[in-house]
Each structure stands twice: as C-alpha cells, then as structure tokens.
C-alpha positions in Angstrom: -5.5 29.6 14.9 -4.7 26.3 13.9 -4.9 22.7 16.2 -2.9 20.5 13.9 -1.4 19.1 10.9 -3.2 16.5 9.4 -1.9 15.4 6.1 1.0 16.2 4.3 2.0 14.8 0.7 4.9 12.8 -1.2 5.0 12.2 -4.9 5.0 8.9 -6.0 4.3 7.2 -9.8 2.8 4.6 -9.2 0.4 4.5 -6.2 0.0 0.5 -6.0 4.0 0.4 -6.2 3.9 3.2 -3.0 2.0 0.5 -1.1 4.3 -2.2 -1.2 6.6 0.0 0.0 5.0 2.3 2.6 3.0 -0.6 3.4 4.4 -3.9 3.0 8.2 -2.5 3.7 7.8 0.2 5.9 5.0 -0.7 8.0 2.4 2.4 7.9 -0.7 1.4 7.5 -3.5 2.6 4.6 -5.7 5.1 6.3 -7.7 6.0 2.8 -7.9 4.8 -0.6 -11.1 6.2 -2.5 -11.6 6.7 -6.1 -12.4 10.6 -6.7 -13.1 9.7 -9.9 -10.4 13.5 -10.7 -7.7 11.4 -8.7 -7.2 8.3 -6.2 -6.8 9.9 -2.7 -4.3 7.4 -1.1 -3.3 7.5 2.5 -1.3 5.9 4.7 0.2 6.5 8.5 1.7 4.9 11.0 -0.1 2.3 13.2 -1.2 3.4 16.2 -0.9 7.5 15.5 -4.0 8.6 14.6 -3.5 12.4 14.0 -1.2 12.3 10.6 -1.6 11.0 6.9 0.4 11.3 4.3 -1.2 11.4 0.9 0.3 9.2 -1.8 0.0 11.4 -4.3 0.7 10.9 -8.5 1.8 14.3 -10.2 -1.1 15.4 -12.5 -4.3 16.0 -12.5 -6.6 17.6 -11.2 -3.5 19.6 -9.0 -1.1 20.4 -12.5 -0.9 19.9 -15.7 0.8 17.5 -18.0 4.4 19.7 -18.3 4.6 20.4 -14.7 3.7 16.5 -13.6 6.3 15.5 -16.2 9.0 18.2 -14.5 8.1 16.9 -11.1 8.8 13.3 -12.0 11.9 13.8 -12.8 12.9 16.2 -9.8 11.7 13.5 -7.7 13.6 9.9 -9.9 16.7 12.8 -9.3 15.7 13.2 -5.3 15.9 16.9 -6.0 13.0 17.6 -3.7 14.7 17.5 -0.4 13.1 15.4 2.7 10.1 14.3 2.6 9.8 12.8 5.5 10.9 11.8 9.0 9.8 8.7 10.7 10.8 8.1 14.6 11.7 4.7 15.9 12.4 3.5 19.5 15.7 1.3 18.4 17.2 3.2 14.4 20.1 0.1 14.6 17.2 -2.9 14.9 15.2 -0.5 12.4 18.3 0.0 9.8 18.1 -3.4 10.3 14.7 -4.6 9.5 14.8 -2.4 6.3 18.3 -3.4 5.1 16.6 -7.4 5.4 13.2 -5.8 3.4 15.7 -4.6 0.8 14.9 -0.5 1.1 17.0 1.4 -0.2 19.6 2.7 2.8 21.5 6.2 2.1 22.9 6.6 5.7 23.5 3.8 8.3 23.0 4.8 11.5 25.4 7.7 12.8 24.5 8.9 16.2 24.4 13.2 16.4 23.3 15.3 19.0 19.6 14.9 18.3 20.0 11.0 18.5 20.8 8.7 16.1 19.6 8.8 12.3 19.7 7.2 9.1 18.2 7.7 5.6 16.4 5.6 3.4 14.7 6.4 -0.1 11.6 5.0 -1.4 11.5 3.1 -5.0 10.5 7.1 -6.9 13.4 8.8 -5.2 12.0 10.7 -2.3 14.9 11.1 0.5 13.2 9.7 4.0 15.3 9.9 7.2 14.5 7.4 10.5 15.7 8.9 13.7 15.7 7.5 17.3 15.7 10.7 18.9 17.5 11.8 21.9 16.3 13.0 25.5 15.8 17.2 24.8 18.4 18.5 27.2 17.2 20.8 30.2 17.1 23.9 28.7 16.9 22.8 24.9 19.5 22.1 22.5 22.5 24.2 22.4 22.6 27.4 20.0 26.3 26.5 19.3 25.8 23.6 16.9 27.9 23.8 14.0 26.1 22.6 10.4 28.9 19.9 10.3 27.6 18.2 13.4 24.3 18.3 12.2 
C-alpha cells in the first residue's frame, strides 16, 4: 500500500528563527522554502538522506484557525506535545558535544540504554527532540522483557 514516509511536521513560531536552529545549530539542511502565498512551506532534512523532510510549520492558517493556533502555541512553549523527533548520530558524546558548544538547549546528557545511547535536546519553541547513537539490534531482536524504567 504505501512505499514511504516522506515528510512529517513540527510546530515552530517563527520560521526564520527554526532555521537558525535546524539549520545553522543542528546541521539539516533546507530542502524547500516556497511562498504559497496561504502559508510558507519550509523544509529541511538531513544532508545526505534524501527520502525525509520535515516541514517547519507555523500554527494557523490555512490548517486551523486563530483559537486552535493560539492553543497549540502554548502546548508547544509548555513541550506538552511529546517527541517530535529523533535524529541518529554515529558518536551521541561528540554530538552532545557539538550542541552543548552551539548553545542548544540539552534536557538529557548522554545515558547509554539498551537501544544505545541517547540524549535530548529542545529547540528554541519547545519541541522535545531526542539524539540517539543506536545500538547493534541483537540476533533475534530486542528482548520482550524490558522494563519501562530501563527504557
């Protein structure tokens, strides 16, 4: 039925703002920025990975009116709208790093689980971003036993 997942979406307020951060701290790279004269469709991904943008999108129009952009910007300044993303890095310590000298925001350093290791960062509106270095999949898959507190 369906071959991929193309784009996906994160609220930001300011969409010049979301490029010096997806950008300028984080390294994607802008895939699309056309004026649709109903919105600004903004893209960016990361270099190198052709198959997935995510749209820097402002709450409001044309997608929702006044009230409900006005509700969604503050779910997102509280980070009450859960991840919104996960990047994967090679090295998350040299990466924790890099970001911690670029001044983003870190939630988590680096822990190492049984995935591999992971951190969080959030971006300047308040969306919840994790990096992960991700483990080998063990032969067989990952264990069915995994307790939420190791996760």
């Amino acid at each position: 039925m369906f071959n991929a997942i193309t784009h996906s979406h994160i609220w930001v307020f300011d969409q010049d703002q979301a490029l010096d951060f997806y950008v300028g701290k984080l390294g994607l790279e802008v895939r699309a920025d056309v004026d649709l004269e109903v919105m600004r469709w903004l893209t960016v991904g990361v270099p190198g990975e052709p198959g997935r943008e995510i749209l820097l999108e402002v709450p409001g129009p044309p997608g929702m009116d006044p009230a409900s952009a006005a509700e969604t910007r503050d779910l997102v300044a509280k980070g009450a709208t859960g991840l919104n993303a996960i990047f994967t890095t090679e090295d998350c310590q040299a990466t924790f790093e890099d970001l911690r000298d670029r001044n983003v925001e870190i939630t988590q350093e680096p822990v190492e689980r049984f995935y591999g290791i992971d951190m969080g960062i959030r971006d300047p509106f308040g969306n919840h971003l994790r990096v992960t270095q991700p483990a080998p999949v063990p032969a067989g898959g990952w264990p069915s036993d995994v307790k939420v507190a190791e996760f």
